[in-house]
C-alpha positions as CSV (number, residue, x, y, z in Angstrom):
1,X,144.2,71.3,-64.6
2,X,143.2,70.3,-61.3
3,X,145.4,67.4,-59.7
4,X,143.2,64.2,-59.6
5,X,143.6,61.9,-56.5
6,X,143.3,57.7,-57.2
7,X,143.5,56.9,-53.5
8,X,143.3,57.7,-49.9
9,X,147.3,58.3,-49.7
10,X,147.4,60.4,-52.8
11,X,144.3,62.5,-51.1
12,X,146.4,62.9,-47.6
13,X,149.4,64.3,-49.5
14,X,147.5,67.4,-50.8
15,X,147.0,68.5,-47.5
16,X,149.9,68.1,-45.0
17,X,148.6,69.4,-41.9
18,X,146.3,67.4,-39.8
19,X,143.7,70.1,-39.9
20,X,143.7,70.1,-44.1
21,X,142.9,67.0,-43.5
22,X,140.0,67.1,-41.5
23,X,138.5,70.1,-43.4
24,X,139.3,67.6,-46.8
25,X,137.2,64.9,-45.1
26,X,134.7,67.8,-44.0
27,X,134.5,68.8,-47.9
28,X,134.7,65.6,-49.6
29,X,131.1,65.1,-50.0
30,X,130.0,68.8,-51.0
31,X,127.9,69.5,-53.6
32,X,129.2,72.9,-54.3
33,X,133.0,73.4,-55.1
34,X,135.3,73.2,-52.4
35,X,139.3,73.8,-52.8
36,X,142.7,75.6,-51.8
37,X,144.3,77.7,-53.8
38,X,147.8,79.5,-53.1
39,X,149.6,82.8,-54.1
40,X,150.8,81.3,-57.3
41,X,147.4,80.2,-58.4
42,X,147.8,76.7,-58.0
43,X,144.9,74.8,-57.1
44,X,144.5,71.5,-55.1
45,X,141.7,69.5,-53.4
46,X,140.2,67.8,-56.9
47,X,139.2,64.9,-55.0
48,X,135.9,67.1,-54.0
49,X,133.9,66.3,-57.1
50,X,131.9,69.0,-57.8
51,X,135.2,71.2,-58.1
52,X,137.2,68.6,-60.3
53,X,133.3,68.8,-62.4
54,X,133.2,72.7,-62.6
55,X,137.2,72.6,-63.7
56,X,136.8,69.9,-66.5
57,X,133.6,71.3,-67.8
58,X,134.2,74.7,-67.2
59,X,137.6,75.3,-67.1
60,X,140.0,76.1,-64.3
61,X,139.6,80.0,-64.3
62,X,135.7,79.1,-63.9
63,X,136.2,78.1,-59.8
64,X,137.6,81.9,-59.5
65,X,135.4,85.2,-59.1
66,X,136.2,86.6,-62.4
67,X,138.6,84.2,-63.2
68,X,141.1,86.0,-61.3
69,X,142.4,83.5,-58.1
70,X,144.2,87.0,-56.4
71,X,140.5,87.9,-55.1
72,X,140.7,84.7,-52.7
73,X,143.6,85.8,-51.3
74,X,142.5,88.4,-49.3
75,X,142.4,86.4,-45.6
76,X,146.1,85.2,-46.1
77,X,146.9,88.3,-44.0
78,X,144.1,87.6,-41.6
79,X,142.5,84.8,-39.1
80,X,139.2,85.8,-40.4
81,X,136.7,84.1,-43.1
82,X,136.6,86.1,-46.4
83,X,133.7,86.1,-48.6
84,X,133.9,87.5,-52.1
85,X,130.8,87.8,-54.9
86,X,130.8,87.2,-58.2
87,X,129.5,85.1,-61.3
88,X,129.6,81.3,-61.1
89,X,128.9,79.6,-64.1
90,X,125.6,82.0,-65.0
91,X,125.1,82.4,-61.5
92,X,125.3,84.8,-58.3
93,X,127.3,83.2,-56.3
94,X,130.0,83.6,-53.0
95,X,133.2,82.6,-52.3
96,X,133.9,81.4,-48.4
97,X,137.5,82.1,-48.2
98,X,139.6,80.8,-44.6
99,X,143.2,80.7,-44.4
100,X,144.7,77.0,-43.7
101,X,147.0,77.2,-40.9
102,X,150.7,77.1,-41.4
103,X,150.1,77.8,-45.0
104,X,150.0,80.0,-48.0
105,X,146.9,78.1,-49.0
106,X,143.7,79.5,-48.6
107,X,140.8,77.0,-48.3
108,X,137.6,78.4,-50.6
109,X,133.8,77.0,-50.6
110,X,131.9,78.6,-53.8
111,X,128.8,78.2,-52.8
112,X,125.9,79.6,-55.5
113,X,123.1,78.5,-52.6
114,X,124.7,80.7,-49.9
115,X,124.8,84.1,-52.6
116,X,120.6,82.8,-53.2
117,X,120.0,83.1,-49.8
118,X,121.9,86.5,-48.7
119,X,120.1,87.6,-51.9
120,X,116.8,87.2,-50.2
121,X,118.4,89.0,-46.9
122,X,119.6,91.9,-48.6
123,X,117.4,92.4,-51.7
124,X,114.1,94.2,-51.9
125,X,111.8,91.6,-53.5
126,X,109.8,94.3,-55.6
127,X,112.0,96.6,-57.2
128,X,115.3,94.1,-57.2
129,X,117.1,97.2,-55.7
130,X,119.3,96.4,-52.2
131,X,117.2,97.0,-49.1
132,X,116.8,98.8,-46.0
133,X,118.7,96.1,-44.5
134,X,121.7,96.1,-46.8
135,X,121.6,99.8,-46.9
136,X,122.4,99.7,-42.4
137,X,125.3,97.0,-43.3
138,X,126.8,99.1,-45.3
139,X,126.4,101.9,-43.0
140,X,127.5,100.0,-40.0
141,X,131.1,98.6,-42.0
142,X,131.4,102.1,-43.5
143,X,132.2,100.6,-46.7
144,X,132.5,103.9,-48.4
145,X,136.2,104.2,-47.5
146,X,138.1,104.7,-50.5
147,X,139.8,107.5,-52.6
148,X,137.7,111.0,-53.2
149,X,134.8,112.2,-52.5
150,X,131.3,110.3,-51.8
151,X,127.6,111.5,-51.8
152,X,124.4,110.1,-50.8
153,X,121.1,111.0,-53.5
154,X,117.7,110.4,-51.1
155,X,114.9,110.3,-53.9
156,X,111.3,110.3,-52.8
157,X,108.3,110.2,-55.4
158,X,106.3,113.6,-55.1
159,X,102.6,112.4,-54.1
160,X,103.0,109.4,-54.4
161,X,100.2,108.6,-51.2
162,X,97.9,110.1,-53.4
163,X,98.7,108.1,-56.4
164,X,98.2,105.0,-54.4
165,X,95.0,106.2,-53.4
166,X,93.5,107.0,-56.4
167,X,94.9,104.2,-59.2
168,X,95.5,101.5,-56.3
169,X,98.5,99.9,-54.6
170,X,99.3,97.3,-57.6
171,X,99.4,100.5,-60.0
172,X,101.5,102.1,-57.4
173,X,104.1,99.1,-57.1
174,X,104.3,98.6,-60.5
175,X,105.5,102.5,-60.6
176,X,107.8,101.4,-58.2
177,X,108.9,98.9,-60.5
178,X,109.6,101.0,-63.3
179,X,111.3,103.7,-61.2
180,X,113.1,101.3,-59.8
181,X,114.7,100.5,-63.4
182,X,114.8,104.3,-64.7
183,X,117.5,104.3,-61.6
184,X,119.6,101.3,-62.0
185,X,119.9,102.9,-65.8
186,X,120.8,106.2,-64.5
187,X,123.6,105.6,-61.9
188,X,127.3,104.4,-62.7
189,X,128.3,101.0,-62.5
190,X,130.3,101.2,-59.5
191,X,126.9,102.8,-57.7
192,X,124.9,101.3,-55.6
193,X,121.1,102.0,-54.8
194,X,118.6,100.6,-52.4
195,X,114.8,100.5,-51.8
196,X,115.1,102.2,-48.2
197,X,111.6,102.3,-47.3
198,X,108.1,102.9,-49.5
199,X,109.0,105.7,-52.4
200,X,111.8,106.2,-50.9
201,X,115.4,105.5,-52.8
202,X,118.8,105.8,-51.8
203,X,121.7,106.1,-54.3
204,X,125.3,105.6,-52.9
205,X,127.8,107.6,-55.2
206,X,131.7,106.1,-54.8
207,X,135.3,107.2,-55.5
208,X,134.4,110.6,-57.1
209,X,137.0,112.8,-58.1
210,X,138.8,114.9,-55.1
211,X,137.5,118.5,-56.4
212,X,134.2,119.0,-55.3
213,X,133.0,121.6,-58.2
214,X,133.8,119.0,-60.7
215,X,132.0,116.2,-58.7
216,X,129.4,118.0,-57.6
217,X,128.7,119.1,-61.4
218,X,128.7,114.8,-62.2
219,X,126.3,114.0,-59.3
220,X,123.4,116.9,-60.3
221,X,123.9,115.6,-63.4
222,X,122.9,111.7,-62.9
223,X,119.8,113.4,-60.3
224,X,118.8,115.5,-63.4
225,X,118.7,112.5,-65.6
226,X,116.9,110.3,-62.9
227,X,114.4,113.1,-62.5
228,X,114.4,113.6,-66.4
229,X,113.8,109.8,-66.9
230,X,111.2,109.4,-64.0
231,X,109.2,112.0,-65.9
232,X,108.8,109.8,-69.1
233,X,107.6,107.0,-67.4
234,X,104.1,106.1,-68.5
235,X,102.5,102.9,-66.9
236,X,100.0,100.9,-69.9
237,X,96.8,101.8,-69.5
238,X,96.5,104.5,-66.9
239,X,96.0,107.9,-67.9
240,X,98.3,110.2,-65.3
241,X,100.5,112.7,-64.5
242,X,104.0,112.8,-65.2
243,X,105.5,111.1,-61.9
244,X,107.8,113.9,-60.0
245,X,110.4,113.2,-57.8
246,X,112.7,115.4,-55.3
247,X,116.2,114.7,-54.7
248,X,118.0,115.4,-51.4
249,X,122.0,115.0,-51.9
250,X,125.1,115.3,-49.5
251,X,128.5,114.8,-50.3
252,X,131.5,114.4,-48.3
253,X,135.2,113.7,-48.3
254,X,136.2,109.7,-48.0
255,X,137.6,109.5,-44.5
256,X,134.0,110.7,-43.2
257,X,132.8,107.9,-41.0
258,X,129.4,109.1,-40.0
259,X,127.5,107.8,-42.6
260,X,124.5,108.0,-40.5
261,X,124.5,111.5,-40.3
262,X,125.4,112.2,-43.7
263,X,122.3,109.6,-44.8
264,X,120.2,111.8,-42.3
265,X,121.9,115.0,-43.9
266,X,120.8,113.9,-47.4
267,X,117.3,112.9,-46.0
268,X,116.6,116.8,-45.1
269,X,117.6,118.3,-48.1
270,X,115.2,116.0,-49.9
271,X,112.4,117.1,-47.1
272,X,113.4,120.8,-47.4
273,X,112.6,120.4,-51.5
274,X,109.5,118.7,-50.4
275,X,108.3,121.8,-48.2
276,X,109.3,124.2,-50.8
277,X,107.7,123.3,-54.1
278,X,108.9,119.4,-54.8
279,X,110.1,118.0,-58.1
280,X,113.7,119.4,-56.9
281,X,117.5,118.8,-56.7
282,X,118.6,120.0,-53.2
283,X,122.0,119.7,-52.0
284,X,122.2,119.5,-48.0
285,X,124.9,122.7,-48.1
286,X,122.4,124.9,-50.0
287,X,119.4,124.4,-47.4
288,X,119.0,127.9,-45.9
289,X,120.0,128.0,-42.3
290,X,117.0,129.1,-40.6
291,X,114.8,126.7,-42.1
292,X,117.2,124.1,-40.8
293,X,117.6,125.5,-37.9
294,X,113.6,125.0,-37.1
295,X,113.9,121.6,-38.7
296,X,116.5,120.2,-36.2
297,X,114.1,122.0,-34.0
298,X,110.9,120.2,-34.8
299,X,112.5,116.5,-34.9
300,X,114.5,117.3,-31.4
301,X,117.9,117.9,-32.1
């Protein structure tokens, strides 16, 4: 349980250092759940009341991503503010993590309001997939870095212009809806995927195994079921085609930093199945070289 304070002097003890103090007044009043937490998971700073609330009615593990109090940790090391996501109490929520000075305490705000507005920032508000915005973040951090191989899938809808055109634009965004779906289905769980721009999708594929036949074989296989799926899709009361969709894809080895280029990489293979028949799975290695040659040509590079 969290330690209770019953006055001013018991509230001053729980935080030695004159600037735990200041950031205890600072936090006394919150309405979200504000506390520090040290290496051995204990937890102090009850006297803010919506944290002593969360712990009795929720339980102690409740105030922690996960439950787990390690995944606060992660600024002891640092000067910097960490911020971890997660699930608080049914709801997305973020975890504003600073390290108190002369310490092994790390002072944490879990603030559900902060994840609802970077939710906004970083979601696409039709299809619930990350945006275009979130999509250059992660670029610009290169938060790929990890263990094995990585790949980027670019999928843009085969005609879709012309499906706008002639069902209309609400028909056309509730395809995007629904194709939105078919790919949140179709990826693993440790994916991402983001709405980069009109029909066009971008799936970020993580941590695949270090032999490239064998990962290669796994990512052509979720762009074949995504393709597969996208086929099936029949929107209530319009009678149309099956919906196509071509697939650029890239892959590359973890310590790749460009991420950029291999986005941009991914992004031609998808337009080279585009010139040459659509409703394909292109992989940027297999694009012939004199067609790309006349592509880097054509866009000046």
């Amino acid at each position: 349980m969290l330690r209770t304070c019953s006055s001013q002097e018991d509230k001053m003890k729980l935080f030695e250092s004159p600037r735990s103090q200041l950031a205890l007044h600072l936090f006394e009043a919150s309405e979200e759940p504000i506390f520090a937490v040290n290496a051995q998971g204990i937890v102090r700073g009850s006297c803010n009341p919506a944290a002593l609330n969360a712990s009795q009615r929720l339980g102690k593990p409740a105030l922690f991503p996960e439950g787990d109090y390690h995944r606060l940790l992660g600024c002891l090391d640092t000067v910097s503010i960490t911020e971890v996501r997660g699930q608080f109490d049914g709801q997305s929520a973020v975890w504003i993590c600073r390290p108190l000075p002369l310490s092994d305490e790390v002072i944490v705000c879990c603030s559900t309001e902060q994840a609802r507005l970077r939710d906004q920032a970083t979601t696409d508000p039709l299809t619930g997939l990350a945006n275009k915005a979130e999509f250059l973040r992660d670029l610009s951090t290169a938060s790929l870095v990890n263990t094995g191989l990585n790949a980027f899938l670019v999928s843009d809808l085969d005609s879709f212009r012309a499906f706008n055109n002639q069902y209309g634009h609400a028909v056309g965004d509730e395809l995007l809806i629904q194709v939105g779906e078919v790919l949140r289905s179709q990826i693993r769980s440790g994916d991402k995927c983001y709405r980069y721009g009109g029909e066009e999708l971008v799936v970020r594929m993580s941590g695949l195994i270090n032999n490239l036949e064998f990962s290669r074989a796994i990512v052509r296989s979720r762009a074949v079921a995504f393709a597969s799926a996208v086929r099936q899709i029949k929107l209530n009361g319009i009678d149309h085609q099956p919906v196509t969709t071509t697939i650029g894809i890239v892959m590359f080895p973890s310590d790749d930093c460009d991420l950029d280029a291999r986005h941009k990489e991914a992004d031609t293979a998808a337009y080279f199945g585009k010139e040459t028949g659509r409703d394909r799975i292109c992989f940027y290695d297999e694009v012939p070289a004199d067609w790309l040659a006349k592509r880097l040509a054509a866009v000046g590079k």
